[in-house]
C-alpha positions as CSV (number, residue, x, y, z in Angstrom):
1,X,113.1,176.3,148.7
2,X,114.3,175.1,145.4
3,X,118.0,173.6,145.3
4,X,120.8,175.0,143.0
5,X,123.5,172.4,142.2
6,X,127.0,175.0,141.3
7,X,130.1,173.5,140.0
8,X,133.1,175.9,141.0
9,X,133.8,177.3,144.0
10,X,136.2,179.5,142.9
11,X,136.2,183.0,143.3
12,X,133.5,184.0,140.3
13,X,131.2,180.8,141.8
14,X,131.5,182.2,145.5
15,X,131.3,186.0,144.4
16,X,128.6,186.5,141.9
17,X,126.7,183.2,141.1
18,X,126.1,181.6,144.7
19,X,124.8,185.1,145.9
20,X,122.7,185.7,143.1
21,X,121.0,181.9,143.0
22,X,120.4,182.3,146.6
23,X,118.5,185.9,145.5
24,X,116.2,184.0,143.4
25,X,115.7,181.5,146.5
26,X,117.7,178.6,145.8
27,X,119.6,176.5,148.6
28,X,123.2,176.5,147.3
29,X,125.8,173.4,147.2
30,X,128.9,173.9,145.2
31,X,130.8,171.2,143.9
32,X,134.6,171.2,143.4
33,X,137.8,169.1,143.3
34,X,139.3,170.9,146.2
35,X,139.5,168.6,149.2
36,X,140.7,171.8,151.4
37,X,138.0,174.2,150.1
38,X,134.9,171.6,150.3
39,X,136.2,171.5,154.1
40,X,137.1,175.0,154.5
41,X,133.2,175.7,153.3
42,X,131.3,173.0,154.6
43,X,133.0,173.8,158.8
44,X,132.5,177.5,158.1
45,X,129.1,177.7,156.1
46,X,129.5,181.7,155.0
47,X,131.5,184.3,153.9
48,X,131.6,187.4,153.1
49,X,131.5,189.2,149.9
50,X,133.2,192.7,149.5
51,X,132.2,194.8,146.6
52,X,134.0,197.8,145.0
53,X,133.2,200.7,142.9
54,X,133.9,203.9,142.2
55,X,131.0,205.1,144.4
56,X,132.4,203.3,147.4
57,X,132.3,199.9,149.3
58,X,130.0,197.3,150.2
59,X,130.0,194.2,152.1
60,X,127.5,191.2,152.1
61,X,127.3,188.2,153.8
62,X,126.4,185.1,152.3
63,X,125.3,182.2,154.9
64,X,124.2,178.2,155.0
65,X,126.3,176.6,152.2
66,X,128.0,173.2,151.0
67,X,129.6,171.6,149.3
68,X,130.1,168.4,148.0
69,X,133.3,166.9,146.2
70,X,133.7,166.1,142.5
71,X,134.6,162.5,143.2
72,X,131.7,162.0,146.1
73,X,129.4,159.9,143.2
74,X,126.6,158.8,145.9
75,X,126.4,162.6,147.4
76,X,126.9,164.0,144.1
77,X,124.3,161.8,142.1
78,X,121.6,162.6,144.8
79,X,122.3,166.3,145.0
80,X,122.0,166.5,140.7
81,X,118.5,164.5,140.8
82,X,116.9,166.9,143.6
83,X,118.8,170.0,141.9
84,X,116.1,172.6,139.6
85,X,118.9,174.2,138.7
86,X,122.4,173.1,137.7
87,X,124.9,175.8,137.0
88,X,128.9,176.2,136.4
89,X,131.8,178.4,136.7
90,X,134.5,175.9,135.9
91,X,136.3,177.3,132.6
92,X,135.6,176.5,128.9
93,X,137.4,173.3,129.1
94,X,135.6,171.6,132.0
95,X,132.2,172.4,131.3
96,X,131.3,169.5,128.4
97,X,132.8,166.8,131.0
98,X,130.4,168.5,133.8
99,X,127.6,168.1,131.4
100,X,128.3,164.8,130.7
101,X,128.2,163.7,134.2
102,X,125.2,165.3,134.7
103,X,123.7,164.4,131.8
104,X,124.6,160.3,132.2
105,X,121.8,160.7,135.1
106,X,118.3,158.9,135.0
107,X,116.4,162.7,135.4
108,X,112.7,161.8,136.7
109,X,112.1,165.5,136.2
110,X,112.5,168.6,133.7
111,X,115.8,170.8,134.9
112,X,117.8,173.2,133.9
113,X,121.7,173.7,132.9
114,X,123.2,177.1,132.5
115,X,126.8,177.2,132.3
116,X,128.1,180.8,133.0
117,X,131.1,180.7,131.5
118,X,133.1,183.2,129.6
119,X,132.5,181.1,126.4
120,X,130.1,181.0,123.1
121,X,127.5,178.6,123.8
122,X,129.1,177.1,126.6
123,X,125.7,175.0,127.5
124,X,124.5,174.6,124.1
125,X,127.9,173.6,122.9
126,X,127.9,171.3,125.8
127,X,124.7,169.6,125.0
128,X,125.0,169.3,121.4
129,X,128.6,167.5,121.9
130,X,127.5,165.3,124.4
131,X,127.3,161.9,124.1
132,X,123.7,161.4,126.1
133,X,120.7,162.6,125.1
134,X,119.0,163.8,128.1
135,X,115.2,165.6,126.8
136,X,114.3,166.3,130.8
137,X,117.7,169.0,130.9
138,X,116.4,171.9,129.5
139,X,119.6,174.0,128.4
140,X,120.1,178.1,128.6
141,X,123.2,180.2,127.2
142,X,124.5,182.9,129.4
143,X,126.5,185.8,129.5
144,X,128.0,186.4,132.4
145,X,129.8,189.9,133.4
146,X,131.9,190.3,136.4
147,X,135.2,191.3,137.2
148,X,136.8,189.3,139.9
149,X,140.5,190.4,140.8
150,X,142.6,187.8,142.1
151,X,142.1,186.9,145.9
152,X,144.1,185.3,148.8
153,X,144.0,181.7,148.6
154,X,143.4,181.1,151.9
155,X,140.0,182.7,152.3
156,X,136.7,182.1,151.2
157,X,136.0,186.1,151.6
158,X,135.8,187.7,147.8
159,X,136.5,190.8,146.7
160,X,134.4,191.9,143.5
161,X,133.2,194.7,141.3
162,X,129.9,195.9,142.3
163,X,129.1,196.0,138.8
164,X,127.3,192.7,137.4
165,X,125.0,191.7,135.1
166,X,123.8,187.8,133.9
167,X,122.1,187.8,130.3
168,X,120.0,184.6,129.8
169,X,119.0,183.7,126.2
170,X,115.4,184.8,125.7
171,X,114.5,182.4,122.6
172,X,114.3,179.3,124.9
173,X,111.4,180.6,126.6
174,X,112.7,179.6,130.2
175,X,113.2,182.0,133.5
176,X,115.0,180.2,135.9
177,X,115.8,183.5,137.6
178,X,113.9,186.0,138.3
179,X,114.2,189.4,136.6
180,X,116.0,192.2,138.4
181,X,118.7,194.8,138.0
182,X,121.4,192.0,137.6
183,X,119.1,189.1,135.6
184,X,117.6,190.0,132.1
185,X,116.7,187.7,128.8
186,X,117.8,189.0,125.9
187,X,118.6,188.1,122.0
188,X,122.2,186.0,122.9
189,X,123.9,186.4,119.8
190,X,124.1,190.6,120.1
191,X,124.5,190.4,124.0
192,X,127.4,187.8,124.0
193,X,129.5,190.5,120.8
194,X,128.8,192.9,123.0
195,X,130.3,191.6,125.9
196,X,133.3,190.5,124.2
197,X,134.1,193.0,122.1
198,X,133.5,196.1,124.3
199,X,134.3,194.6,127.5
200,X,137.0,191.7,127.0
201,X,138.3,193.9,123.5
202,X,138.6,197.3,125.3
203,X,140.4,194.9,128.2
204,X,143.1,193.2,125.8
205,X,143.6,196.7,123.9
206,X,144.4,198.9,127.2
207,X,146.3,195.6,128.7
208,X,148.9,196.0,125.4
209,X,148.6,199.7,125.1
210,X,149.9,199.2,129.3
211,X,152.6,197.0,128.3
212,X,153.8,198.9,125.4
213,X,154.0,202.3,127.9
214,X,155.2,200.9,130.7
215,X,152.0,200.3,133.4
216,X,151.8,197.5,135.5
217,X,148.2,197.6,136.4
218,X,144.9,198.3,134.2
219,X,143.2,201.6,135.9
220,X,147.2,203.5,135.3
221,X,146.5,203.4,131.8
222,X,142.8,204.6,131.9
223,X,144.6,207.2,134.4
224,X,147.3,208.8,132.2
225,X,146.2,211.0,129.9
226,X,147.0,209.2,126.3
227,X,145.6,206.0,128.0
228,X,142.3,207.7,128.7
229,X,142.4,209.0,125.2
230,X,143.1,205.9,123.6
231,X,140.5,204.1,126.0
232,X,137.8,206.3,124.4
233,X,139.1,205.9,121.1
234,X,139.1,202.1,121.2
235,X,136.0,201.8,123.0
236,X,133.9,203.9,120.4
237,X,135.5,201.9,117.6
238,X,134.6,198.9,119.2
239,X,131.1,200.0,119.6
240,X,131.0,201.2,116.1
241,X,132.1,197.4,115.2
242,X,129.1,196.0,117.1
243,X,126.6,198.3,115.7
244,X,127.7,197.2,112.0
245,X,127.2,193.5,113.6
246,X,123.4,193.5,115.6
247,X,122.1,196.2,113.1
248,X,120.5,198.1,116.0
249,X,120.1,201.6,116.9
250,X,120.9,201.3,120.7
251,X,122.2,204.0,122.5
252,X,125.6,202.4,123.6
253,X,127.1,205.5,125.5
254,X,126.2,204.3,129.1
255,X,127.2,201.3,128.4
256,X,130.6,202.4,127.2
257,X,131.1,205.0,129.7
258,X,130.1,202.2,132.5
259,X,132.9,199.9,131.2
260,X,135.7,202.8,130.8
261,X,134.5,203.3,134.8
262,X,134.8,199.5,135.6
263,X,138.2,199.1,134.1
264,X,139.5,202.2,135.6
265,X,138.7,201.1,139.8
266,X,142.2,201.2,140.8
267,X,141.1,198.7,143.6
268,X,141.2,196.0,141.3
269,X,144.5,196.0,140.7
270,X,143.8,194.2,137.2
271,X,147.6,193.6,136.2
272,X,148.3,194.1,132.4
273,X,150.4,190.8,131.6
274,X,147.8,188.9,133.0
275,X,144.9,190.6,130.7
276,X,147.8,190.4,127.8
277,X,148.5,186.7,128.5
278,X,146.9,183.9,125.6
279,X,147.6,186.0,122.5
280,X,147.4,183.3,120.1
281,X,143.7,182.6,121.4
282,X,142.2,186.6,121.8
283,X,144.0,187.9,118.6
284,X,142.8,185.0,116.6
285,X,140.1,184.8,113.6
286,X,136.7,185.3,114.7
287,X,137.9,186.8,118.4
288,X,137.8,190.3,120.0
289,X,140.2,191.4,117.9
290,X,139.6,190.5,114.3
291,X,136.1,190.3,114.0
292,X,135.5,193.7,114.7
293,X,138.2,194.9,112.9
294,X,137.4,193.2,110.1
295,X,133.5,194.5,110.0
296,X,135.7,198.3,110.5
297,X,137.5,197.6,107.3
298,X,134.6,196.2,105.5
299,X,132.7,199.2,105.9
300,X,135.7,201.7,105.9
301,X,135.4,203.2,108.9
302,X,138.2,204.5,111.7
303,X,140.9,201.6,112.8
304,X,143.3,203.8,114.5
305,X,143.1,201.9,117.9
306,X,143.0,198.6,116.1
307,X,145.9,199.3,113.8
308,X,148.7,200.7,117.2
309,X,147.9,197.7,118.6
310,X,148.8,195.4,116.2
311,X,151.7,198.0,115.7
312,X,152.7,197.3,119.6
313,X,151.8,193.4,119.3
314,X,153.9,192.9,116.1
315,X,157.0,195.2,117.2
316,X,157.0,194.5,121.3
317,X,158.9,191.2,122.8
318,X,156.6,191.0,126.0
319,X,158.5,187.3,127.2
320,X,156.8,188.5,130.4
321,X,153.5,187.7,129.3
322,X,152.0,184.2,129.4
323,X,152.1,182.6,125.6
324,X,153.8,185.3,124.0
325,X,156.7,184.1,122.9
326,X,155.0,181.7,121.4
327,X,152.7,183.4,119.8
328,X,155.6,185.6,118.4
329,X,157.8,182.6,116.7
330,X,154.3,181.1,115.7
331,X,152.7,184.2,113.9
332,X,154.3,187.4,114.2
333,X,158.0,186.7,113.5
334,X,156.4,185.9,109.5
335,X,155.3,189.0,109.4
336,X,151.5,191.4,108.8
337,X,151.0,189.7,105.8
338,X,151.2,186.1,107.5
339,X,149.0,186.9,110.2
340,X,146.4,188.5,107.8
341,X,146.7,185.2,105.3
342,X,147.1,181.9,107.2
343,X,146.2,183.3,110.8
344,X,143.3,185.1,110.1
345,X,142.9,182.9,107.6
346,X,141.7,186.0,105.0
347,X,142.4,184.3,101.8
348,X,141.1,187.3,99.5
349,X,142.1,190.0,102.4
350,X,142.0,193.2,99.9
351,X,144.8,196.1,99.7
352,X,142.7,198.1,102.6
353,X,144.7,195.7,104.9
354,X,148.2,196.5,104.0
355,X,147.0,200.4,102.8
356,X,145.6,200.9,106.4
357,X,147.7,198.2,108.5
358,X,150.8,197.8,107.4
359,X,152.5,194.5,105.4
């Protein structure tokens, strides 16, 4: 059996990428900074995986792993030079130090490094920042799509979506995984856009559109009437915005319909405030905000979603959500015209801006 080296044992590592490693035969050992957990897994060697959809419930159990702390170096180093694979769900900001550890290692053989983060280029960015130059780790970009609500601390059981899919970049030539209904190698560029736009966008406009009309938790907005309304709305803009973008013909009413379906599982219990929270970061230049509103303008097509949120972001004072108030004396308080010119940093921004958004 080949051997799968995971840093994270969080609740996305546990939920979706141990069980799927372990589909494509891989022995599983996570590695974390949490004494508790490392000892909670290693004395209990399974758990079990619970997975929700609107068709019903499923359970799985996932049996015979490890793990192995951060700060173990011996255990650690040995377990990275027998790995084949070497994967991570740690957050953007972790995953250039875990490179570099790995990386630092004296590799006698080719492996590979996929970090699955929710990130742009999280391996390749890793890599190409790094200051080791390692030719036997042979690096993949993935997007990763799973929605994992927030779980008890004190278990290692995780509730997920049953919905999940892991996109590996098909230039690099590599297949680490197997295909199947959850594994596919596709062009990165399109697949990661239309992740974030249509998924994490959609997310981040219901989550303010909540706020601004009183629901606490995601699948209430898709449930009231105007919320399911204005899901559809947004969603189809979005999709518009990503079809301007790849320049392809696909068919993306499954696919919106299937997300719409995903955010609306009231078992989820996906609070708003905590979609809402980081403003600054998911409103900014380039993110799943502007870019595809600005490829809407650009080609002068419908922004009535796009401009009632920036209506409810600029007007609102939502103190209850993480980084807003911030955000607000930063960039809002100056008014449309600031964030348009120094936020979004569009120097030459024409009329259509103020005509269709408001100064």
């Amino acid at each position: 059996m080949k051997l799968a080296v995971h840093f994270g044992a969080g609740n996305i590592g546990r939920g979706f990428i141990a069980p799927t490693l372990q589909a494509n035969n891989y022995e599983v050992i996570f590695v974390d900074v949490n004494t508790d957990l490392i000892e909670q897994i290693n004395s209990e060697g399974q758990y079990s995986i619970k997975s929700l959809s609107l068709d019903g419930i499923s359970h799985e159990e996932i049996k015979d792993i490890k793990a192995v702390n951060l700060n173990d170096s011996e255990q650690l180093k040995n377990n990275l030079l027998n790995a084949d694979l070497i994967t991570t769900s740690v957050g953007p900001k972790f995953v250039e130090g875990v490179y570099e550890k790995v990386a630092t290692l004296n590799h006698k053989r080719n492996q590979t490094f996929i970090a699955f983060e929710n990130m742009y280029k999280a391996s390749s960015n890793a890599s190409s920042n790094s200051k080791s130059l390692n030719t036997k780790l042979k690096i993949i970009d993935a997007v990763v799509d799973k929605i994992v609500p927030p779980q008890p601390p004190t278990s290692l059981n995780v509730i997920v979506e049953t919905y999940g899919s892991i996109i590996l970049d098909i230039s690099t030539g590599l297949q680490p995984l197997k295909k199947s209904e959850i594994i596919s190698y596709k062009n990165y560029e399109n697949e990661f856009y239309k992740k974030l736009w249509l998924l994490n966008g959609l997310h981040l406009q219901l989550a303010y559109y909540g706020l601004a009309n009183g629901h606490t938790f995601i699948h209430e907005v898709i449930e009231s009437k105007d919320g399911r309304e204005f899901a559809k709305l947004s969603v189809n803009s979005l999709a518009e915005a990503y079809a301007l973008l790849s320049q392809s013909n696909e068919n993306l009413d499954e696919f919106t319909n299937t997300i719409v379906d995903r955010l609306a599982l009231p078992e989820i219990k996906d609070e708003v405030v905590r979609v809402a929270r980081n403003p600054e970061i998911k409103f900014s230049k380039d993110e799943r905000f502007e870019y595809p509103l600005r490829l809407l303008i650009s080609h002068d097509k419908n922004i009535d979603a796009f401009r009632k949120i920036l209506d409810i972001v600029t007007s609102g004072d939502y103190q209850q959500v993480e980084g807003f108030s911030n955000f607000k004396e930063d960039v809002l308080e100056k008014g449309k015209s600031n964030i348009y010119n120094d936020f979004w940093e569009l120097e030459n921004y024409s009329k259509s801006y103020i005509e269709r958004l408001g100064s």
